[in-house]
C-alpha positions as CSV (number, residue, x, y, z in Angstrom):
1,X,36.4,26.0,142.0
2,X,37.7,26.7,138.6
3,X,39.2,23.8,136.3
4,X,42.4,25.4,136.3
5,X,42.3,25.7,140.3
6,X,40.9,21.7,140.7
7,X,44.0,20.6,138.2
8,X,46.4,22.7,139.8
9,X,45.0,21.3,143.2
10,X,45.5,18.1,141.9
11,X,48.2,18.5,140.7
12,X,50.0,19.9,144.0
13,X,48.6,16.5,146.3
14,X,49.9,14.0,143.5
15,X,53.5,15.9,143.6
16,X,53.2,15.6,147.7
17,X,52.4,12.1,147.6
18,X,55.0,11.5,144.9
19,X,57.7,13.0,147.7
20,X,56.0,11.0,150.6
21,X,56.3,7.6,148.5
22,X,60.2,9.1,147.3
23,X,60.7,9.7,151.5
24,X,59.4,6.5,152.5
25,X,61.3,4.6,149.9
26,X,64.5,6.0,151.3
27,X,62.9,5.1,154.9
28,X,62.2,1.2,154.3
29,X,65.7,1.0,152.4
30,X,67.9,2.2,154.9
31,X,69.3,5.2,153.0
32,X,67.5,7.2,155.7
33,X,67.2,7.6,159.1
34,X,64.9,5.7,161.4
35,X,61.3,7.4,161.7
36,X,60.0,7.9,165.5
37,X,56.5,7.0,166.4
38,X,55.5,10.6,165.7
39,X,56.7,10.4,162.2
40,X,55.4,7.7,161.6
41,X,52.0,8.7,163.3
42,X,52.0,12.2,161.2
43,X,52.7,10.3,158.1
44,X,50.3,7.4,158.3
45,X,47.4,10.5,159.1
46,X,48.0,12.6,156.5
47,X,46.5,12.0,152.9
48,X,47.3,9.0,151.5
49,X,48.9,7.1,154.6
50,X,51.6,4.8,154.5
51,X,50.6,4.1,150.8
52,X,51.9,0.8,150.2
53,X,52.4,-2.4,152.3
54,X,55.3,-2.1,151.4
55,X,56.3,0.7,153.6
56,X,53.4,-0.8,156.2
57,X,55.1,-3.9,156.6
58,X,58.0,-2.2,157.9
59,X,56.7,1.2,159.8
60,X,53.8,-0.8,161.3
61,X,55.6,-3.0,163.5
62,X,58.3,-0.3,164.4
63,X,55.8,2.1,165.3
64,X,54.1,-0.4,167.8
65,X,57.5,-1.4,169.2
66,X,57.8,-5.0,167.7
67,X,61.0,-6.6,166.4
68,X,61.4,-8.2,163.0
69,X,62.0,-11.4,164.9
70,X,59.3,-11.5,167.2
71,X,56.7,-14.3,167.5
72,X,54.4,-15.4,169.2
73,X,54.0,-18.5,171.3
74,X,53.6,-22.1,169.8
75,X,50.4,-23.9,170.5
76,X,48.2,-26.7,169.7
77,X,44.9,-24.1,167.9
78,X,42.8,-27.5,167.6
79,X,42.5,-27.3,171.3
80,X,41.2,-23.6,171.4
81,X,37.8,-23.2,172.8
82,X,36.7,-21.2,170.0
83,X,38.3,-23.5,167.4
84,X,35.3,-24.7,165.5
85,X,33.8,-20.9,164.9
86,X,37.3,-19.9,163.9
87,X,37.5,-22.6,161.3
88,X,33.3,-21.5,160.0
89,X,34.4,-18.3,159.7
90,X,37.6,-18.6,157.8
91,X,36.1,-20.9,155.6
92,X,33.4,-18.0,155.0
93,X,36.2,-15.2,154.3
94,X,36.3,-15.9,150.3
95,X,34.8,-12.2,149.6
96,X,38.3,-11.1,150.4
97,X,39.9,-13.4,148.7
98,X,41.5,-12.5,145.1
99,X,39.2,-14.2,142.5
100,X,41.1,-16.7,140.9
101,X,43.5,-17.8,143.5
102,X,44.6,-21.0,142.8
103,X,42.8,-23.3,145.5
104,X,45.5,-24.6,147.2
105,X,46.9,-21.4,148.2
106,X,43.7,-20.9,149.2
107,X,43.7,-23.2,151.7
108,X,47.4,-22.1,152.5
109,X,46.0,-18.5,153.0
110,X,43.2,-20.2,155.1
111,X,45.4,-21.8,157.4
112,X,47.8,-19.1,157.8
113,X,45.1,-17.3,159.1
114,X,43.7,-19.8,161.8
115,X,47.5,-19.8,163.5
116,X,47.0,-15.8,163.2
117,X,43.9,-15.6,165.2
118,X,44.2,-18.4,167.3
119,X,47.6,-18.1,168.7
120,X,47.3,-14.4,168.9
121,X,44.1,-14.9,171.2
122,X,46.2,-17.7,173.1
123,X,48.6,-15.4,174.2
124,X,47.0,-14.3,177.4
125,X,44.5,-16.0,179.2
126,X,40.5,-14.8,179.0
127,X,40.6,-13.6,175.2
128,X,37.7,-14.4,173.8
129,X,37.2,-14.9,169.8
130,X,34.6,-12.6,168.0
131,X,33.1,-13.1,164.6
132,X,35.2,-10.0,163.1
133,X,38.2,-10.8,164.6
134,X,39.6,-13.2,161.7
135,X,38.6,-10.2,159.1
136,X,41.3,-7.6,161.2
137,X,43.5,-11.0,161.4
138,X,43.5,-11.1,157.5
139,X,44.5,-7.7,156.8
140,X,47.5,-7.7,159.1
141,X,48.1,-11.0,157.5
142,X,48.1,-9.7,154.0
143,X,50.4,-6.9,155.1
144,X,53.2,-8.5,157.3
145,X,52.2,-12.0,156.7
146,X,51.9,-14.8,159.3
147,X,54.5,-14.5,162.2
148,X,54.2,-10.5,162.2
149,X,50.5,-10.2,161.6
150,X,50.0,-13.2,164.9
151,X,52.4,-10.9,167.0
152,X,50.6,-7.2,166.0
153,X,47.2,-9.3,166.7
154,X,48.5,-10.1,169.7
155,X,49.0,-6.7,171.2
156,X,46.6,-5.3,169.9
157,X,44.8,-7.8,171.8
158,X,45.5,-5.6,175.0
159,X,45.2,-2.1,173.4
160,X,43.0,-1.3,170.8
161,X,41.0,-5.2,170.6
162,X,40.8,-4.9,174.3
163,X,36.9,-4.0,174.8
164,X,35.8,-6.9,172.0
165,X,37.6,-9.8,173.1
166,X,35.9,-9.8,176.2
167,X,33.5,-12.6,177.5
168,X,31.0,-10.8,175.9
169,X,30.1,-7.5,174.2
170,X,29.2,-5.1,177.3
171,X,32.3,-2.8,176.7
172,X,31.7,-2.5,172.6
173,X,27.9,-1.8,173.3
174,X,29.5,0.8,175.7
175,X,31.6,2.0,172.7
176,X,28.9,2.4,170.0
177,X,26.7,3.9,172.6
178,X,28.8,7.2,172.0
179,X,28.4,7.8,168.7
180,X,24.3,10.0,168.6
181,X,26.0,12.3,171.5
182,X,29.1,13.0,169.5
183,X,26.7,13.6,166.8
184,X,25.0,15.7,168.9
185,X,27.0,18.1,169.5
186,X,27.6,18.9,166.0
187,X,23.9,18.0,164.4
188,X,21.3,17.9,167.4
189,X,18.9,17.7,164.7
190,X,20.1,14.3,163.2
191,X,20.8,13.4,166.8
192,X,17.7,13.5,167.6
193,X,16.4,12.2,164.5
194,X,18.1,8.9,164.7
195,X,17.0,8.8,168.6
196,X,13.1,9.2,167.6
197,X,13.3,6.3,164.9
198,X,14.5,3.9,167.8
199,X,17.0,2.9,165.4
200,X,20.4,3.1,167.5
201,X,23.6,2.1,166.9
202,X,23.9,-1.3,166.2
203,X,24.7,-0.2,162.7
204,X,27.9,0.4,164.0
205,X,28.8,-2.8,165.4
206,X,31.0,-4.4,162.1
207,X,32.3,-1.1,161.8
208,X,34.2,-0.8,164.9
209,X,34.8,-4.0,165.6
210,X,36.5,-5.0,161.8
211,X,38.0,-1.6,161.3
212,X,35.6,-1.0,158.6
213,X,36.8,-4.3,156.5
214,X,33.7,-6.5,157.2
215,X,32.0,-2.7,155.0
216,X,34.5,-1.8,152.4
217,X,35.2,-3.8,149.9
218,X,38.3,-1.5,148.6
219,X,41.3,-3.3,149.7
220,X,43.4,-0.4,149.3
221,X,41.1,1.6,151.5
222,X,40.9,-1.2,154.6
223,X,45.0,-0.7,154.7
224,X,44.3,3.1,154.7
225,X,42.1,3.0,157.5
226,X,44.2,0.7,159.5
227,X,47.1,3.6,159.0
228,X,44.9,5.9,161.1
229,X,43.7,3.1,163.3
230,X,46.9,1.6,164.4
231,X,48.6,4.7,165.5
232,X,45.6,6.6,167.2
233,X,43.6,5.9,169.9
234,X,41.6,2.7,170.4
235,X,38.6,5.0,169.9
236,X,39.0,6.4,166.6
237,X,36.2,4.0,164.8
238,X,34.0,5.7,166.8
239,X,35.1,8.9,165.8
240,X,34.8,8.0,162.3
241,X,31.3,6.4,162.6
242,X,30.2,9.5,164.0
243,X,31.9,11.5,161.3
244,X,30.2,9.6,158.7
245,X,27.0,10.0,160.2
246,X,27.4,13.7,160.4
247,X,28.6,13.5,156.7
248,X,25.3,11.6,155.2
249,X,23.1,13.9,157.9
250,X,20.6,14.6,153.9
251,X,20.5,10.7,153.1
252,X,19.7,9.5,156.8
253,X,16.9,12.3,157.2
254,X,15.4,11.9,153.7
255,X,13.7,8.7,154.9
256,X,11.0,8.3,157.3
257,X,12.0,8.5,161.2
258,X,11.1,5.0,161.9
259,X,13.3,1.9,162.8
260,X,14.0,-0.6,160.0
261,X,14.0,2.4,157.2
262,X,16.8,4.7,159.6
263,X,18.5,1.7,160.1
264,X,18.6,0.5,156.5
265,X,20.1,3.7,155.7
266,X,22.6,4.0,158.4
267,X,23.6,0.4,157.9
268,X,24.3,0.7,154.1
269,X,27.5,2.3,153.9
270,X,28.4,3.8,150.4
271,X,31.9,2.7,149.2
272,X,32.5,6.2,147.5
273,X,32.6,8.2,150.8
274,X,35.4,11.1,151.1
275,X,37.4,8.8,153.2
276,X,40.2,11.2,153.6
277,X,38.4,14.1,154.5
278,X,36.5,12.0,157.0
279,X,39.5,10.8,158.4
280,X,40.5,14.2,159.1
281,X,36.5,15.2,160.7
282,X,37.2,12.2,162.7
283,X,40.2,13.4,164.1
284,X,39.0,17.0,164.5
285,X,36.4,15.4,167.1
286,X,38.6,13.5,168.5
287,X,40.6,16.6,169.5
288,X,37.7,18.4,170.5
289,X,35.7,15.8,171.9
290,X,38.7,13.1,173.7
291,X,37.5,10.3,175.6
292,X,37.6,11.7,178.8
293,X,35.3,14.5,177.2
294,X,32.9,12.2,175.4
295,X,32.0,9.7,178.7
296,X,30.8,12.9,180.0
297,X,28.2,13.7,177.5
298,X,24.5,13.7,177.6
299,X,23.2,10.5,176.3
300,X,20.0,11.2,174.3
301,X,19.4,8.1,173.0
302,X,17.1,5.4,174.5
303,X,18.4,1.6,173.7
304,X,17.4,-1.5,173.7
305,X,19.3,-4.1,175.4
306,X,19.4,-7.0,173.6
307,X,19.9,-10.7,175.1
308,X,20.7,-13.1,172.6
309,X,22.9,-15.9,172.2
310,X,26.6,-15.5,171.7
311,X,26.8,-18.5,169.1
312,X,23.8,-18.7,166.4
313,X,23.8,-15.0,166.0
314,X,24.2,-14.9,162.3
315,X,20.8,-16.2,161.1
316,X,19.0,-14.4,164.1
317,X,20.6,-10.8,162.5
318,X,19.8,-11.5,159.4
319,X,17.1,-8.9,159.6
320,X,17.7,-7.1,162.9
321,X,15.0,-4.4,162.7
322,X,12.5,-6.9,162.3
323,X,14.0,-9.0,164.9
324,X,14.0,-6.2,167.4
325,X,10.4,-5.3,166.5
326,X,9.3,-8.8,167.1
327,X,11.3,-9.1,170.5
328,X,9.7,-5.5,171.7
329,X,6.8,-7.1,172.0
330,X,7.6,-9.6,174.3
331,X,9.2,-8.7,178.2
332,X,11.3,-11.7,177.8
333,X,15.1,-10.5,177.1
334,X,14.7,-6.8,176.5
335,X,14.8,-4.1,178.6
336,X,15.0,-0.2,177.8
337,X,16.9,2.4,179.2
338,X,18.1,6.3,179.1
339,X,21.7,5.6,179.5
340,X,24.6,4.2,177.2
341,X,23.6,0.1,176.1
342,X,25.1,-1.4,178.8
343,X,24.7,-5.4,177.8
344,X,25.4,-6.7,174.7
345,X,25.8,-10.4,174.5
346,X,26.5,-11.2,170.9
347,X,28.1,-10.3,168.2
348,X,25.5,-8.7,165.8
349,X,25.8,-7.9,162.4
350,X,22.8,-7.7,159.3
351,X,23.4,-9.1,156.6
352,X,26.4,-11.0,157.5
353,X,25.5,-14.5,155.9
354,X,24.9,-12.6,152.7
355,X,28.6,-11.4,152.2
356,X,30.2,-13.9,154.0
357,X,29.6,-16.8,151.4
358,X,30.7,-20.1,151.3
């Protein structure tokens, strides 16, 4: 593409944005009529999304049918089961904290968010806290703020949370198990690439389960995402893992097909990706490949299924390849099988202690 081309192409998506912004504006304000959910849903996909909080705290909760005045239920959150983990990792979250911030709105902030997990999960009986939870609980708190972002949590509890909140972390294992044949389909080669290093998806895990904000460190781009997220299926991380995969298919196969290096790879996720245009691959799967579809598909992959403690996690994944080396050599709490992981206890992540800081 010539310079003039690029600038004029430029040029045309800033004066499109400047007319979605001028569009919501008039949306938020009043002096325009109400969106439905399929606005709203075309808006928040296309380039750009919602582009401010602005407009998000507003078009969020309308999309998701949820009144300005809704709240949720009063409770006593020193009494929640998962209280004390709650409280570790909140007091761990400083990494999205604005640098500077006054301690004691810290500590506001801080306990904002406890009421926002904890009543949220309190809801409904059997909702089970997961180390990730309290980072999707911070963004809707930074967008709609306390009440809203406890009610939105709440909900999302039974739609798009649903799989992770469980007892344990069967259904998610389930989840991330679909990524290598979606890849498949478009790159059998990286497929089977990935497969043959015995590296497998637990790359994945923060992804999906934070919405991508445990991995980017772009606020602006964790709202972004949550644009797509919130008014598409449940599934759509997945989508977007695999479409990132597909998209680094040179990096991933430029190292040697073993465990720890394809792992190190997959789990370092560049923060200059073309998030838009993956977006858009994501959703391009998603139409061709839909869940139905997907659960259909050949599973190439052979996993490990991992037994380890839901609490105490956090050191233990510290270095998971060279965890899961270690534990292959022993019969005690691994198995291996040709299907989809079908038993994850706990909530891995690598390198978790190292961003979430004290």
């Amino acid at each position: 593409m010539s310079e003039r081309k690029r600038r004029r192409s430029e040029n045309d998506r800033w004066e499109v944005r400047r007319r979605k912004d001028n569009y919501l504006a008039h949306v938020v304000t009043g002096k325009s009529g109400c969106l439905s959910r399929d606005e709203i849903r075309s808006l928040a996909l296309s380039e750009g999304g919602l582009l401010s909080n602005e407009y998000r705290r507003v078009l969020w909760p309308v999309f998701l049918g949820i009144s300005p005045s809704e709240s949720v239920t009063e409770c006593d959150i020193t009494s929640f089961r998962d209280f004390t983990q709650v409280c570790l990792d909140v007091h761990r979250c400083n990494s999205r904290i604005q640098p500077g911030t006054p301690s004691n709105k810290v500590l506001a902030l801080k306990t904002r968010l406890k009421n926002v997990i904890i009543k949220s999960l309190a809801e409904k009986p059997g909702r089970h806290y997961y180390q990730g939870y309290h980072d999707v609980s911070l963004t809707l708190l930074y967008v709609v703020g306390e009440r809203l972002g406890g009610v939105i949590m709440a909900q999302l509890c039974d739609t798009h949370l649903s799989s992770h909140i469980k007892e344990n972390l069967e259904e998610t294992s389930k989840l991330m198990g679909y990524i290598i044949p979606l890849v498949s389909q478009k790159c059998p080669e990286l497929a089977d690439f990935i497969v043959n290093s015995d590296a497998g998806t637990m790359f994945s895990l923060s992804w999906i389960i934070t919405w991508f904000a445990y991995v980017i460190t772009d606020e602006a781009l964790i709202y972004r995402l949550y644009d797509a997220f919130i008014v598409s299926d449940a599934l759509l991380p997945v989508y977007l893992s695999a479409a990132i995969v597909l998209y680094r298919k040179t990096r991933i196969m430029s190292v040697e097909c073993e465990l720890s290096a394809v792992h190190h790879v997959l789990h370092t996720l560049p923060q200059n990706l073309p998030w838009e245009s993956l977006i858009q691959t994501a959703l391009g799967l998603f139409e061709e490949y839909p869940p139905a579809v997907i659960k259909t598909l050949p599973v190439k992959q052979q996993e490990l299924i991992l037994k380890v403690p839901r609490s105490g996690y956090l050191d233990w994944s510290r270095n998971w390849a060279a965890n899961l080396l270690d534990l292959a050599k022993t019969p005690a709490g691994i198995a291996v099988t040709t299907s989809v992981i079908v038993g994850v206890t706990a909530f891995l992540m690598t390198s978790l202690a190292g961003k979430l800081h004290l």
